[in-house]
C-alpha positions, 0 to 999 in steps of 0.5 A: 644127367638128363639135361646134359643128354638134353644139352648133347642132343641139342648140340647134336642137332645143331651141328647136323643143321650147320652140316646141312646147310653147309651142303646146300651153300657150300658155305661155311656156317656164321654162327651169330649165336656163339658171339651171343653166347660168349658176350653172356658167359663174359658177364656171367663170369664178370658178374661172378668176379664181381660178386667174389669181391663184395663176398671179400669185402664183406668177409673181411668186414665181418671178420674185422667186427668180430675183432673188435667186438672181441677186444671190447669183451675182453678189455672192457670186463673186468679181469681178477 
């Protein structure tokens, strides 16, 4: 809860500064960070796809051994 009043708050500051600055150049404000921003979160969510990938890979790796090691039980013990 405070970190989102922290984010709130910096968020609020940064718009009361693009506003002032806005006033004083009569400009519109180029916001350079935003494309940094967005280039970050597109890897993040790159990296997370990524990483969901290796998670199937490995789910279903996993999943496939336990397979196997279940049919080596049952067929190779001997049955009455």
């Amino acid at each position: 809860m405070i970190a989102g009043t922290i984010r709130n708050a910096v968020n609020q500051m940064q718009l009361v500064n693009d506003w002032e600055q806005k006033k004083a150049t009569g400009d519109v404000v180029k916001k350079q960070e935003g494309m940094t921003v967005t280039s970050q979160e597109e890897s993040m969510i790159q990296h997370f796809r990524e990483q969901l990938e290796r998670d199937k890979e490995s789910s279903a790796d996993c999943k496939r051994s336990r397979i196997n090691s279940f049919r080596r039980r049952c067929y190779s013990s001997e049955r009455p």
